[in-house]
N, C-alpha and C positions, 0 to 999 in steps of 0.2 A: 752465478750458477753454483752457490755453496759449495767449490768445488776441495775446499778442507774438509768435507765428508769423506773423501776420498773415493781411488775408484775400485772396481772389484767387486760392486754391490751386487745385490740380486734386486729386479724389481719383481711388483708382481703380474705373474699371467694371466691368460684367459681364463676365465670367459670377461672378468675386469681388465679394464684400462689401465696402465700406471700413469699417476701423475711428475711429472717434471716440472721444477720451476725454479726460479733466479731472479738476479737485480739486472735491472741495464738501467739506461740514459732514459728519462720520462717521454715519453710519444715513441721511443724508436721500435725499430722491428726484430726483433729475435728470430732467427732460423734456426732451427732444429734438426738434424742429422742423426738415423739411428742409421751407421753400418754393418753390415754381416764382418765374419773375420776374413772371408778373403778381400773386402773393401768395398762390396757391392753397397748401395746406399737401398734397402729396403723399407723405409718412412723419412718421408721429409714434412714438417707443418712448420708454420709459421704464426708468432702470437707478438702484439704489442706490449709494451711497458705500460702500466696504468701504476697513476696515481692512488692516492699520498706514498704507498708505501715502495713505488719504484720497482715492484716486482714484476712478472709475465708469469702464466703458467702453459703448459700444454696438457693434455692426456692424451698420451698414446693409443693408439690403436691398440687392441687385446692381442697380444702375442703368446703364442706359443710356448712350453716350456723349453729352455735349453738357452745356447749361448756360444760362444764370448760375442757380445758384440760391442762396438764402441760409440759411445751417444758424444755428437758435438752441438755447443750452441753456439750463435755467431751472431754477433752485432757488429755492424762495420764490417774494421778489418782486424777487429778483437773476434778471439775465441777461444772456448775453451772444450775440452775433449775429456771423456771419461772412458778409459779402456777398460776389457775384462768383466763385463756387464752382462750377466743372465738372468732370465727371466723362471721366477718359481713363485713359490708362497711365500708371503711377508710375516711375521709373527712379532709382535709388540710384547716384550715382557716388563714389567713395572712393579713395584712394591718398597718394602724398606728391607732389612737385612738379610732376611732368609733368602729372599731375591737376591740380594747383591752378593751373599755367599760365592769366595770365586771354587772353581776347580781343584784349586792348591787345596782346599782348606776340605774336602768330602772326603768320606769312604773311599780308601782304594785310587787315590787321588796322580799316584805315577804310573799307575795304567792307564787312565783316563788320559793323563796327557801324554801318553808315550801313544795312544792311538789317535792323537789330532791330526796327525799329516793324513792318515787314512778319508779324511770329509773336508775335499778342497770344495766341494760345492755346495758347503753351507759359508756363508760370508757371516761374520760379525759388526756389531756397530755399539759403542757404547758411549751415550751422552755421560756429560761431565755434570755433577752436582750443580746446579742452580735455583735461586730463589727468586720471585720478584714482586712488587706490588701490583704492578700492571700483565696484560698478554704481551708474550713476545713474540715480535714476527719469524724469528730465530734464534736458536741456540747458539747461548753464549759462547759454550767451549764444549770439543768432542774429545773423549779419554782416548777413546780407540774408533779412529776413519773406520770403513767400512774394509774389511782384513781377511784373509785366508786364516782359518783358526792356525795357532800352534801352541805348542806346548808354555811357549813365553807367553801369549796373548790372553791364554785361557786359565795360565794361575800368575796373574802379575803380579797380584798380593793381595792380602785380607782384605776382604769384604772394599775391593775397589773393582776390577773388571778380572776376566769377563765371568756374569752369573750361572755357578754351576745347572741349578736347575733350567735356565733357557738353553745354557747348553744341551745339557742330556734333553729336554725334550725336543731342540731342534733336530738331535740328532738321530733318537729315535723315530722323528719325524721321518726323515731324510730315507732311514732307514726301508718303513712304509712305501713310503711313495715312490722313492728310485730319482727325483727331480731336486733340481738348486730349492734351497731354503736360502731365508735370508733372515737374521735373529736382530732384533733394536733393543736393548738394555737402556731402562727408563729409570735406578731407582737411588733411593737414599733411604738408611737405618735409621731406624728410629721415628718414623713419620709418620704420622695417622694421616685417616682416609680425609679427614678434611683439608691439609693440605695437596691434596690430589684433586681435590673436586674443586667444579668452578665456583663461584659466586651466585650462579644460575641454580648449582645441586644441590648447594648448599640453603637455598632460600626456598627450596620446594620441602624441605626436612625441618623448618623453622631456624635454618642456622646460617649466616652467625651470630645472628642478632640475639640466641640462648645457646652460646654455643657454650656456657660454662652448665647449663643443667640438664639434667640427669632425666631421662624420656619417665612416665608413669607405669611405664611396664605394663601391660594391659591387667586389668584386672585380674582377670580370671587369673595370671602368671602371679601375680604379687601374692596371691593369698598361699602358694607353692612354693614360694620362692624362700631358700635358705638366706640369712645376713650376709652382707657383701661390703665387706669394709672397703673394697675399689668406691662402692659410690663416696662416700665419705671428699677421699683424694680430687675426682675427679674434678669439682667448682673449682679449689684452689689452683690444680694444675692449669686449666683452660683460661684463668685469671691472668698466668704470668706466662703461656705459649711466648717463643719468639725463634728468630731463626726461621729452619726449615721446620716447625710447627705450625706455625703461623697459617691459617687457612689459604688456600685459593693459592698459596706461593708459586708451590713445584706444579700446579696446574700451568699458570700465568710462563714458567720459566721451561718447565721439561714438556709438559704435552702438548701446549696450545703451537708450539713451532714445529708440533709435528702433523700437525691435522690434514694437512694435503696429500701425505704417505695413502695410499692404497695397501690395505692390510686385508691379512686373509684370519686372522685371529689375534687375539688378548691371552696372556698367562700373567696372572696375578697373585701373590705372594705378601700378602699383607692382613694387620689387624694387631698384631700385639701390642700396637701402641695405645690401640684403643679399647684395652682392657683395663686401663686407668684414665682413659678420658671417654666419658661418650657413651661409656659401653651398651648401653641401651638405643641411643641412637641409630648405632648400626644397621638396625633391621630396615631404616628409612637410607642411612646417607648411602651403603652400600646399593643398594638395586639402583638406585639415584646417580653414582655416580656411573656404573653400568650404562644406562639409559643416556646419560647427557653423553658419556665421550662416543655412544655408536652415534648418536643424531652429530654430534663434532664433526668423528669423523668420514661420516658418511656424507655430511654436507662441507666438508673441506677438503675432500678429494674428487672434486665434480660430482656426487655422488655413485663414485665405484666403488668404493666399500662399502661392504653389505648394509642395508640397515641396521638390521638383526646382527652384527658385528659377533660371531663366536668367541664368547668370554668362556674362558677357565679360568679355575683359582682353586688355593689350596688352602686344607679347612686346617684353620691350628694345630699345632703340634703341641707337643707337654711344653711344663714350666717347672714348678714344685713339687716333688711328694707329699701326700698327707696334706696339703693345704687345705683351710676350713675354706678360704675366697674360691666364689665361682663363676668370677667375671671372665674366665677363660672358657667356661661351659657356656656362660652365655654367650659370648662373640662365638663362640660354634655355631649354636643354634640360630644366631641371628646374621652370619653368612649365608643362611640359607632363605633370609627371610621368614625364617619361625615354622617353615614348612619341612624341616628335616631332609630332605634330599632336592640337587636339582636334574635336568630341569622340572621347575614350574611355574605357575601362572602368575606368579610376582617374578620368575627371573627367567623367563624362556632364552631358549640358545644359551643357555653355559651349561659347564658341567665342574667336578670337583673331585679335588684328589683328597682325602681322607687320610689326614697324618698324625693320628692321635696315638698310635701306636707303634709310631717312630722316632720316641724321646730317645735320649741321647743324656745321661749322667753325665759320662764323663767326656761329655764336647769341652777341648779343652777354650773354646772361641766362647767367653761369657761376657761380662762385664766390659766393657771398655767404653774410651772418649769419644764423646761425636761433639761438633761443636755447638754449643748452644741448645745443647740437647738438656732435657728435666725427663726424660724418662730413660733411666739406666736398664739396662739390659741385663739380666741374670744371669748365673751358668746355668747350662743347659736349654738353654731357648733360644740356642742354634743347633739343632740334630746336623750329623754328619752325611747319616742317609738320607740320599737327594737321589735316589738312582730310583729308590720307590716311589718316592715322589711323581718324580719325571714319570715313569712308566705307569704311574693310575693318571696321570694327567693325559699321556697317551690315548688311553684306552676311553678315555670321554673324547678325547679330536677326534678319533676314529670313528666313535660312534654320532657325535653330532654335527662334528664339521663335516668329516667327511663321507657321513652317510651309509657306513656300515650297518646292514641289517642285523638281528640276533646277535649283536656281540654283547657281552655280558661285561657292564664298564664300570659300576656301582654296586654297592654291599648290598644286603638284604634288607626291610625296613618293614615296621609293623604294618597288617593294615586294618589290624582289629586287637580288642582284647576284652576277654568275655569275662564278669566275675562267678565263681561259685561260692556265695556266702556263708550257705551251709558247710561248704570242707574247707572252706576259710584260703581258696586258690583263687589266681586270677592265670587264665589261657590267655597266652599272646601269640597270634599266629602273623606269620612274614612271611613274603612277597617271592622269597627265593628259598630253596634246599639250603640247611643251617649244617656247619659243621662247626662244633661246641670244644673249644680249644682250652679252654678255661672253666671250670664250674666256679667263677668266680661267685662269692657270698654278698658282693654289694656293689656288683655290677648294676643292678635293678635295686630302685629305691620306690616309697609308695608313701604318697602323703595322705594322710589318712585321719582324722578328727570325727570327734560326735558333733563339733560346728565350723562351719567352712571358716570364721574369722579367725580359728587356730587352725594351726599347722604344722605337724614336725615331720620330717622325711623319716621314714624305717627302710631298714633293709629288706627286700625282698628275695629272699636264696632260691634258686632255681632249682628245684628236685626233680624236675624232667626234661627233655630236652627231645621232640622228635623231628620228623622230616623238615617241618614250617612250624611245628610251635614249639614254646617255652611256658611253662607250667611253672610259676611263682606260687612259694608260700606268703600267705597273709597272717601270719601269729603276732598276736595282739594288736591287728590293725583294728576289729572293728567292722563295724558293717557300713562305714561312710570310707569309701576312695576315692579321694577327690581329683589324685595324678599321678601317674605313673612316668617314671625316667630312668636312661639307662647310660650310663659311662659320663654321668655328673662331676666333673671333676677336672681340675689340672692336669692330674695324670692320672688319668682313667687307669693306664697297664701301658704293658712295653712289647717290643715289635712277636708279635705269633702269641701274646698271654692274655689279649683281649676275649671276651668271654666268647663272642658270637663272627664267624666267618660265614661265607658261602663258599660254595664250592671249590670254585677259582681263588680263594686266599684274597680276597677282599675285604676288609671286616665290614663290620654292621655299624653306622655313623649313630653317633647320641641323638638321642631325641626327649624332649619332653612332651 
């Protein structure tokens, strides 16, 4: 009954089943006991041990939010009991550092944990770094059972437990809704998305079997596309992966032991690693691994979690100043599956927190050892603020999980742009009311040639700025533009200096 998870958890509620499950003796009978806290037995099922791998499962009847109750299971005259048990929403968070960032380490971080005691009914859970060649039917080791947050638990130390961003968004959650949460911290730094992904995602994207080459970019993009010394690195690097690089690993070790969880959303915090391996792959292995862990998990938890499994994620944050590489623009754009905002029709049910304007200079969290690790970590490609984060992560739960009408969750984004040749302008009108924070001069770029086989990006400076559009100068582009792009770069700008908001102080995500 895995019962070094410990107790305390939250499962999840109605209108889904949670699933239970554990080892017994092969053919025997497991009973199952959920009590109320005065000791009333409110569910009782029973389920066999089935082979090879010796387990039983249940799922629960859809209960109610709220709690304590206490779940026992019994074989014989063996049993075991889990006190302190309520039922709310489950939230899976996963990624590599940015995720694993704990609470110690943000903005404002002895507030933060001087207000832990205040959210006894959000539970924590954090698995412990594991690799493997195979799936595992369980987690090797748990950093942190399933816990009442506190102050100790929530900054235990750098970039080990627990993740400031699942915190703050569990708890802004919590906040919301007025019901137990329940947070599973899933990650390890430094780790691209193909060791996340199973064998199955990975072979739907051509990989691994090319997992050292560089995707062709689509046409039309290559002939736009500035030099990108990342491709270069990228063969060599995927040549000598090892570790928790390694494809299929941290799937096979951290998620595949979790696929019977009944979840009520995904938060995702990953990609920098695959700004020097892959980076072009992205636009395949991301919506891919998307896609296989909801069919996972949806089909490893009797099918009560959703199909459609509500994924969030958070779009890159900065790296370098003035950097000429723009494999950090690209992994933006191809989080989104190349369509610039979600949801859409390559990534329905998610949504995205938009952190490009939440660098962090002087993060003193840069550089440091991971074992077995070939892609070192910079300074600055850990921001502090996590609290923006958390709360644009919010504002897409609200609006997709949980079904809030008109709420305003996402920046503004083009959805035309007219040229005038003769005044040598291009009109770009967006989706929402612009509020212009920045008359930045090369926010907007415009590739432009007398033949589409050349290509060089110019600045395009914004000389007007109204309710929905932005009026770009074209001097000396020319009368061929073949693309237009906006916040291209590492570090586009810094938190309020981005050129383009909406109303609500959302900015406007890059697009090409």
């Amino acid at each position: 009954f895995a019962s070094y998870y410990g107790d305390r958890m939250v499962l999840q509620k109605a209108p889904a089943g949670a699933v239970v499950w554990g080892y017994g003796e092969l053919g025997a009978a497991v009973t199952m006991a959920l009590a109320s806290d005065g000791g009333t037995i409110v569910m009782k099922k029973t389920a066999r041990v089935k082979g090879p791998s010796g387990t039983w499962t249940i799922v629960l009847d859809p209960m109610d939010q709220g709690g304590p109750y206490a779940l026992t299971a019994r074989q014989g005259l063996e049993n075991v009991t889990l006190q302190d048990v309520y039922f709310g929403d489950v939230w899976l968070c996963s990624g590599q550092s940015n995720m694993a960032m704990t609470v110690l380490q943000i903005t404002n971080a002895s507030q933060e944990l001087a207000a832990a005691a205040r959210y006894p009914y959000i539970r924590i859970f954090a698995a412990a770094p594991a690799r493997s060649s195979v799936e595992l039917e369980d987690l090797e080791r748990v950093d942190l059972p399933w816990s009442i947050p506190t102050a100790e638990n929530l900054g235990h130390g750098n970039f080990t437990y627990f993740s400031a961003v699942c915190w703050l968004l569990g708890r802004f959650l919590y906040e919301a809704l007025r019901y137990p949460v329940g947070l599973v911290e899933v990650a390890w730094g430094g780790t691209p998305i193909e060791a996340w992904s199973s064998r199955r995602a990975l072979q739907l994207c051509g990989l691994p079997e090319h997992a050292g080459r560089e995707s062709s970019f689509r046409a039309d993009l290559v002939l736009c596309s500035s030099s990108s010394p990342g491709l270069a690195s990228s063969t060599s690097l995927s040549q000598h992966l090892s570790g928790p690089q390694t494809p299929s690993v941290l799937w096979n070790a951290m998620i595949h032991p979790l696929l019977n969880m009944t979840l009520r959303g995904v938060a995702w915090y990953q990609g920098e690693a695959n700004t020097v391996l892959n980076t072009d792959w992205y636009n395949c292995t991301f919506p891919a691994l998307i896609a296989d862990w909801r069919w996972a998990f949806h089909t490893g938890s009797a099918r009560q979690t959703e199909p459609l499994l509500p994924f969030g994620f958070v779009q890159l944050s900065t790296y370098r100043r003035q950097s000429p590489d723009d494999s950090f623009a690209r992994l933006r754009w191809h989080q989104t599956a190349d369509l610039g905002v979600v949801p859409n029709a390559r990534m329905p049910g998610t949504f995205m927190a938009v952190a490009m304007d939440l660098g962090d200079e002087r993060s003193p969290y840069g550089r440091r050892r991971i074992p077995n690790a070939l892609l070192p970590l910079p300074r600055s490609i850990h921001p502090r603020d996590k609290q923006n984060v958390a709360r644009r992560l919010l504002l897409g739960a609200r609006a997709v999980v949980y079904g809030e009408k008109d709420l305003v969750f996402q920046g503004p984004f083009p959805t035309r742009a007219v040229l005038e040749v003769s005044r040598g302008l291009l009109n770009v009108t967006y989706s929402q009311e612009l509020l212009c924070r920045h008359r930045d001069t090369r926010a907007f770029e415009v590739c432009c040639s007398g033949s589409p086989r050349l290509c060089q990006w110019l600045p395009a400076p914004m000389v007007a700025v109204g309710s929905h559009t932005v009026t770009l100068a074209l001097a000396g582009c020319g009368p061929l533009v073949l693309a237009l792009r906006y916040a291209w770069a590492e570090w586009p700008c810094s938190y309020e200096s981005c050129a383009l908001y909406n109303t609500q102080g959302l900015p406007a995500p890059p697009f090409l």
